[in-house]
C-alpha distance (Angstrom), angle and dihedral (degrees) to the residues before:
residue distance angle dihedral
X1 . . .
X2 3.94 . .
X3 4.32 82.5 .
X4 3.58 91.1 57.1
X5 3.97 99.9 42.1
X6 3.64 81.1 47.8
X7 4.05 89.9 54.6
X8 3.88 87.6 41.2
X9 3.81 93.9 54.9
X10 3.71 92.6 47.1
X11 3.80 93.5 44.7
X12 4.56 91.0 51.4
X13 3.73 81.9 45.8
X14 3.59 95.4 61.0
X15 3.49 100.4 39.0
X16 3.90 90.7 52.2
X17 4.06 90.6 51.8
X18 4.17 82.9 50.2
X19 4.01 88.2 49.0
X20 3.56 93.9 47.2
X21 4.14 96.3 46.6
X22 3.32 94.7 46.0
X23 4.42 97.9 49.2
X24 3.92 75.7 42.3
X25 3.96 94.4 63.7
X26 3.30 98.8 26.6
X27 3.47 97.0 56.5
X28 3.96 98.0 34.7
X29 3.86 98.1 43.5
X30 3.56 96.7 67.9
X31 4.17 99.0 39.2
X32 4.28 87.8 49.1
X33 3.88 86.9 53.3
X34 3.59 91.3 47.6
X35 3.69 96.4 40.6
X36 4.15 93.3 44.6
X37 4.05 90.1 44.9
X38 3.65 92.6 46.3
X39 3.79 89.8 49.5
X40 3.72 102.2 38.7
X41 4.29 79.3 52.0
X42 3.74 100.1 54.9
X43 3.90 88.4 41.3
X44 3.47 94.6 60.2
X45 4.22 88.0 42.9
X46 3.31 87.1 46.6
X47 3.48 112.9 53.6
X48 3.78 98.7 41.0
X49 3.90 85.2 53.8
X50 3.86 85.4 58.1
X51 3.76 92.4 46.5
X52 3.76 90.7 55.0
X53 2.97 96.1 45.7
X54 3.96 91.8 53.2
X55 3.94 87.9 42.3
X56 3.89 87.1 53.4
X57 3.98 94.7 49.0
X58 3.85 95.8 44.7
X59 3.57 91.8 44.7
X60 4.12 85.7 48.3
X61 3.52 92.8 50.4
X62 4.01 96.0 44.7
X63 3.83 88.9 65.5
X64 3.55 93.8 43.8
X65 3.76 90.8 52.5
X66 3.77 91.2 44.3
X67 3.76 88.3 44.0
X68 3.63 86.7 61.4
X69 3.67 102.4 51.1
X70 3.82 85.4 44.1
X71 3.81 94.7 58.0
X72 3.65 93.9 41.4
X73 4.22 85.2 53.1
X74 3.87 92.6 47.9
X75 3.99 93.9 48.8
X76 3.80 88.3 49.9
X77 4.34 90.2 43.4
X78 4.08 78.6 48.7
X79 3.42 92.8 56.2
X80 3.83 93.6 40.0
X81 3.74 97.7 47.7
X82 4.02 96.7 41.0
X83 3.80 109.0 55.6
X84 3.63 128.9 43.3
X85 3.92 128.7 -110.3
X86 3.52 97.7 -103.0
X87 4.21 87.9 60.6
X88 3.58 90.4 47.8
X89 3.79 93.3 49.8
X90 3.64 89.0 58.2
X91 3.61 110.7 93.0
X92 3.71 95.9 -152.4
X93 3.73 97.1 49.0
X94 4.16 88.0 49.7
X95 4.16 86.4 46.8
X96 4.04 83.3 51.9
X97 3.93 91.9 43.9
X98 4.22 81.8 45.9
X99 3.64 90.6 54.7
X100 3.67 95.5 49.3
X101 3.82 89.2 58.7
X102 3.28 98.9 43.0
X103 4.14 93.0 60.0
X104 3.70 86.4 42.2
X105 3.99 98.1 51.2
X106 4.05 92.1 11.5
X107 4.14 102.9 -150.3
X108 3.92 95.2 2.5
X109 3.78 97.0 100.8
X110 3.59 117.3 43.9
X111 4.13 103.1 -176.3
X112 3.96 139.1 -21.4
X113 3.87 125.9 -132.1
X114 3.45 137.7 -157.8
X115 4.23 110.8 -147.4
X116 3.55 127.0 -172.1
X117 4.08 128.2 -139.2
X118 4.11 84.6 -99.6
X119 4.39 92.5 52.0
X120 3.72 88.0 -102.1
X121 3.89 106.6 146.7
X122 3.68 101.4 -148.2
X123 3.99 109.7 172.5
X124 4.50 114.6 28.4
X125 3.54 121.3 177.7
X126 4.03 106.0 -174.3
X127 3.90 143.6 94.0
X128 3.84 87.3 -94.1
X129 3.63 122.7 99.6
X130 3.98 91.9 -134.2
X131 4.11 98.1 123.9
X132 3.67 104.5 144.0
X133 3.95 98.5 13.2
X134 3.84 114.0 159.5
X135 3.85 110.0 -135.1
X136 3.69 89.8 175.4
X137 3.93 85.4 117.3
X138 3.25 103.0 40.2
X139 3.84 118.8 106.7
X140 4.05 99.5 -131.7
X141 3.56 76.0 55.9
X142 3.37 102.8 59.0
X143 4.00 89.1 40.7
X144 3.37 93.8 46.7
X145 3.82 98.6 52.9
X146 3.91 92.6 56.8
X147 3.92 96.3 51.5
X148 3.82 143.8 38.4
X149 3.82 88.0 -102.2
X150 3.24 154.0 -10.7
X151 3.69 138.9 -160.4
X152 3.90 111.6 -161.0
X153 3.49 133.9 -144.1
X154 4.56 127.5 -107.3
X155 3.63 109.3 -62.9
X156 4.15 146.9 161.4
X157 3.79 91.5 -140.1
X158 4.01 116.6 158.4
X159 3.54 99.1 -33.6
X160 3.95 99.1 50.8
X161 3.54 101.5 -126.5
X162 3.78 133.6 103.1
X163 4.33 114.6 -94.1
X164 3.36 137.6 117.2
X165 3.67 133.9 -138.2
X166 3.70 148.8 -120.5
X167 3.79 125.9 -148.2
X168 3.55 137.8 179.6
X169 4.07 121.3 -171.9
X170 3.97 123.7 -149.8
X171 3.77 132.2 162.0
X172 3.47 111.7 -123.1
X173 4.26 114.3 171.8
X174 3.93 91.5 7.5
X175 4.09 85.0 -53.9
X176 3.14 143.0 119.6
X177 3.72 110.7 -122.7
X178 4.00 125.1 178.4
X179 3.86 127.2 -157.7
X180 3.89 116.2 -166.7
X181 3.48 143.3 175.6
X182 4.13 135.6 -153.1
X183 3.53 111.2 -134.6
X184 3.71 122.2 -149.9
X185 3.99 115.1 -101.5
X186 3.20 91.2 -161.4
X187 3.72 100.1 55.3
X188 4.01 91.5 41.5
X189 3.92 89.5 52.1
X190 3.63 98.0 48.5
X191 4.09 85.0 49.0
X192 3.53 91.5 55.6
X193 4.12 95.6 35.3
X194 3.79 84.8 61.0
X195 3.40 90.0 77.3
X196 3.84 100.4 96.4
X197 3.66 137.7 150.3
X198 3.65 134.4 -179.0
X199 3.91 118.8 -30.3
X200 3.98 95.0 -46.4
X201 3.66 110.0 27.1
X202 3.71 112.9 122.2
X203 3.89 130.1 156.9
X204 3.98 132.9 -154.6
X205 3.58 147.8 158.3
X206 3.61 133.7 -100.2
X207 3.73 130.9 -166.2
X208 3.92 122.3 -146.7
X209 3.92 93.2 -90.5
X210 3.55 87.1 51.4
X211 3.65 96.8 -106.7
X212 3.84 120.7 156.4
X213 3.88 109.0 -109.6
X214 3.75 91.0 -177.6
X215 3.93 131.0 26.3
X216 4.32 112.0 -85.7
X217 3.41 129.2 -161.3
X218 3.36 121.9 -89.1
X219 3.44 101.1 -111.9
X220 4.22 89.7 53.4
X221 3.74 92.0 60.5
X222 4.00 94.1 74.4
X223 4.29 87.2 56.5
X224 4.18 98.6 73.1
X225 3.86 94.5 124.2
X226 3.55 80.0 49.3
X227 3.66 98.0 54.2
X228 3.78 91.8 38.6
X229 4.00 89.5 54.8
X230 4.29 82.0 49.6
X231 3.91 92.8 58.1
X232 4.03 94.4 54.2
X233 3.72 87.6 41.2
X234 3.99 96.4 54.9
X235 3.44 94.1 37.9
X236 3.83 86.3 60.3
X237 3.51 100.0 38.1
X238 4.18 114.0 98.9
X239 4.34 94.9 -132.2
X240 3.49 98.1 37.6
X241 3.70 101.8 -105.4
X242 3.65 144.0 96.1
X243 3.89 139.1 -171.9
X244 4.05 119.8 -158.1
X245 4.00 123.5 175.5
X246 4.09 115.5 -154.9
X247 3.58 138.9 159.9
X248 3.89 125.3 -131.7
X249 3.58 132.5 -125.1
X250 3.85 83.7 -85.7
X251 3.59 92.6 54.8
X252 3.89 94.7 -106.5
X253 3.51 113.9 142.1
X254 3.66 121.1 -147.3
X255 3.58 137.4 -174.5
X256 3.82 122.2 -121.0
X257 3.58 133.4 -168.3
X258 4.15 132.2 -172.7
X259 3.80 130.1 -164.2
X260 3.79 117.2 169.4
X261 3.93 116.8 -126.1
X262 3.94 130.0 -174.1
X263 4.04 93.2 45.9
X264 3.99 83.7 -61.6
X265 3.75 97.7 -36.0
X266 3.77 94.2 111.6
X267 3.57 143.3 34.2
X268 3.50 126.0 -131.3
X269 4.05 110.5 -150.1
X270 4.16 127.3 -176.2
X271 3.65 109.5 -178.5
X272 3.84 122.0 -172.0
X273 3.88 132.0 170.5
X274 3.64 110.7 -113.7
X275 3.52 99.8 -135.7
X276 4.04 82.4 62.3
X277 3.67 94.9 43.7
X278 4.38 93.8 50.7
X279 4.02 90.1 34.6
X280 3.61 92.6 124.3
X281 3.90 87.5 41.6
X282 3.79 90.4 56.8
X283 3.78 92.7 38.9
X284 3.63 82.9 51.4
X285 3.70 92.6 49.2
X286 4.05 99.9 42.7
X287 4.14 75.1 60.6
X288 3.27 95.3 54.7
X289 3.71 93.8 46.9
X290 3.75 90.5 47.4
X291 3.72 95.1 54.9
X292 3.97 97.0 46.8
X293 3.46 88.8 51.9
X294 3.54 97.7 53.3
X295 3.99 90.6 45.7
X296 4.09 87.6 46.8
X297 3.43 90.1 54.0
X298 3.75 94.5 46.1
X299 3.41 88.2 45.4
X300 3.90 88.8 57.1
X301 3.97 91.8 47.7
X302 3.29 89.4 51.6
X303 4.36 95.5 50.0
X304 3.89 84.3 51.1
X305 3.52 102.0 52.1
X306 3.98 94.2 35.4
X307 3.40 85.0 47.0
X308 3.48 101.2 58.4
X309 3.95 88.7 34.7
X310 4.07 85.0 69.2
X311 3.93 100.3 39.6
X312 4.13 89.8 50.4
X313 3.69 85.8 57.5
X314 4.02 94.9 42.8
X315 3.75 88.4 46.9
X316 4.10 91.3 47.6
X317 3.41 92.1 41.1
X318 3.90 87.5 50.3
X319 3.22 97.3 49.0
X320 4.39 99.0 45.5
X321 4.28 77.9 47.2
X322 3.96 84.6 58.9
X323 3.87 94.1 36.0
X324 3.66 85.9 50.7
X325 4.31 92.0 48.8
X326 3.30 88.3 47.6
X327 3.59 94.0 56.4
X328 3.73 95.4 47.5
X329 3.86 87.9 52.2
X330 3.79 83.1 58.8
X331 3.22 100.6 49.1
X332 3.85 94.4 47.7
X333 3.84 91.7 53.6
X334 3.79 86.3 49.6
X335 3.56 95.0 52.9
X336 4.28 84.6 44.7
X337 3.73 91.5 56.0
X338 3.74 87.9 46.8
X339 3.42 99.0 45.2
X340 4.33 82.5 55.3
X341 3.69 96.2 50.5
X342 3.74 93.9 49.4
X343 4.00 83.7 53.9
C-alpha cells in the first residue's frame, strides 16, 4: 500500500505540472503576441512621428535662420543702393545709418565700412578702432570684389573676436566700391542655440571644412565624421535635408538632422539623444512591460491554484472510485461465502 500511494503521489504530481504548463502557454502565447505586435506597431508609428516632427522643426528653423541673414543683406543692399558715395564716405552719416540699425536689430550689427577697389577701408562707423584697415588680403575680400555679395564665414579677423561679415559690391565712379557690416556672434549663436528640444537637443552650424560656425555642445564635438557624412548627404538630398540615427562609441544612439544654409555654404545640424527623443515611447513601453508582467504572473497564480483545484478532485474522485471497487469486491465475496453456506 505505501508503494502504490507512493506511485499515486508521483502520478497527481505530474499531471498537475502538465495542467499548469499547458494554462501557462495557452494563456501567455496569445497576450505576448498581442503585447509584442501592439508594441512593435506603435514603435514604428511612433518614431517616424518624432522624425517628422524633427524634420519639420529643422526645416522651420533653417528658413528662419536664412531669413535672418537675408534681411540683414537687404538692409545693408538698402543702404547701398539708396544714398550716394559721397554720404557713405562720410563717417558721421555711416555712424547715423549705424545707429539706425542698431535700434532696429539692437546688438545685431556691430559697425559699417566703406572699402575701396584696392581693400582700403575709407569711412568706419563702429566701437572698433579699424579706421584705415586694409582688407586687400582678406578672403571676403577677395570674394566679395568678384560678386554682388558675399556673406563670409566665423572668423577672429582684426578685432580678435569671433563674427562674420556681410558685404555687398557696387560700382560707383567706374569703381568698385564695397559696403559691409559685422554681425554679432553672439546674437547669431543665441538665435540658433534656441533651437532646443527635450533634455539633449541642441542645434549648430557647420561650414564645408567642418568648422564650427557657432558654439556646440560638448557632447556634439566627438560626432565630426558624423557631420562630415551629413554635408555629402544634404548636398545630395532633393529638399535640402537629411535625417541619420547612430550610436557612439558608448553605444548611445543619437538622432541627427542636416539642413543646408547660405545657398549650400553651411550646414544646419540638430542633434538629440534618442533615448530623449522616444522618452515617452519608453515610458510607454516600461508600462507595457509592467502590466504584462503583472497579468503573466496572475496568470501563473491562477494555473497553480486551478491546477491543483482539478487534481484534488481527480485524486478524490480516484480514490471514492477505489473505495467504491473495493466495496463491490466485498460484497461479491460475501455473496460467494453465502452462496457456499446455503450449499
Amino acid at each position: 500500500m505505501k508503494r502504490k500511494s507512493t506511485s499515486d503521489d508521483s502520478y497527481y504530481y505530474a499531471l498537475t505540472r502538465k495542467m499548469i504548463l499547458i494554462v501557462i502557454v495557452v494563456s501567455l502565447t496569445p497576450l505576448l503576441m498581442v503585447t509584442g505586435i501592439i508594441l512593435e506597431e506603435f514603435r514604428a508609428a511612433y518614431q517616424e512621428k518624432v522624425r517628422a516632427h524633427l524634420k519639420e522643426m529643422v526645416l522651420k528653423h533653417k528658413q528662419y535662420i536664412d531669413g535672418f541673414l537675408n534681411e540683414k543683406l537687404s538692409d545693408l543692399r538698402f543702404i547701398s543702393n539708396a544714398f550716394q558715395l559721397e554720404d557713405l564716405r562720410d563717417e558721421t552719416f555711416l555712424k547715423g545709418k549705424l545707429i539706425e540699425l542698431q535700434n532696429e536689430y539692437q546688438a545685431v550689427f556691430e559697425d559699417l565700412g566703406l572699402i575701396n577697389a584696392e581693400g582700403f577701408q575709407v569711412a568706419y562707423a563702429g566701437p572698433y578702432g579699424l579706421a584705415n584697415a586694409l582688407y586687400s588680403q582678406a578672403d571676403w575680400f577677395k570674394k566679395t570684389i568678384h560678386s554682388d555679395f558675399y556673406i563670409s564665414d566665423v572668423f577672429l579677423g582684426l578685432r580678435g573676436v569671433p563674427h562674420f561679415i556681410i558685404a555687398v559690391r557696387q560700382k560707383r565712379l567706374g569703381d568698385a566700391w564695397i559696403l559691409r557690416a559685422t554681425i554679432d556672434f553672439k546674437s547669431f549663436n543665441s538665435l540658433v542655440q534656441s533651437i532646443r528640444i527635450g533634455k539633449t537637443g541642441s542645434a549648430f552650424i557647420l561650414n564645408h571644412a567642418g568648422e564650427f560656425q557657432t558654439t556646440p555642445q560638448a557632447e556634439a564635438v566627438a560626432d565630426k565624421e558624423t557631420y562630415l557624412h551629413l554635408l555629402k548627404s544634404v548636398a545630395k538630398s532633393k529638399d535640402g535635408i537629411d535625417m541619420i540615427e547612430k550610436a557612439n562609441d558608448a553605444g548611445r544612439n543619437s538622432i541627427f538632422l542636416g539642413a543646408s544654409l547660405k545657398h549650400g555654404d553651411w550646414l544646419l545640424i540638430f542633434r538629440q539623444d534618442a533615448a530623449d527623443a522616444y522618452a515617452d515611447f519608453n515610458r510607454t513601453r516600461n508600462i507595457a512591460v509592467v502590466i504584462f508582467l503583472l497579468g503573466g504572473l496572475a496568470i501563473i497564480t491562477m494555473a497553480l491554484l486551478v491546477s491543483k483545484r482539478m487534481v484534488n478532485r481527480i485524486a478524490k474522485a480516484d480514490r471514492e472510485k477505489e473505495m467504491m471497487n473495493q466495496q463491490v469486491i466485498e460484497t461479491g465475496k460475501l455473496a460467494a461465502i453465502g452462496e457456499l453456506a446455503a450449499g
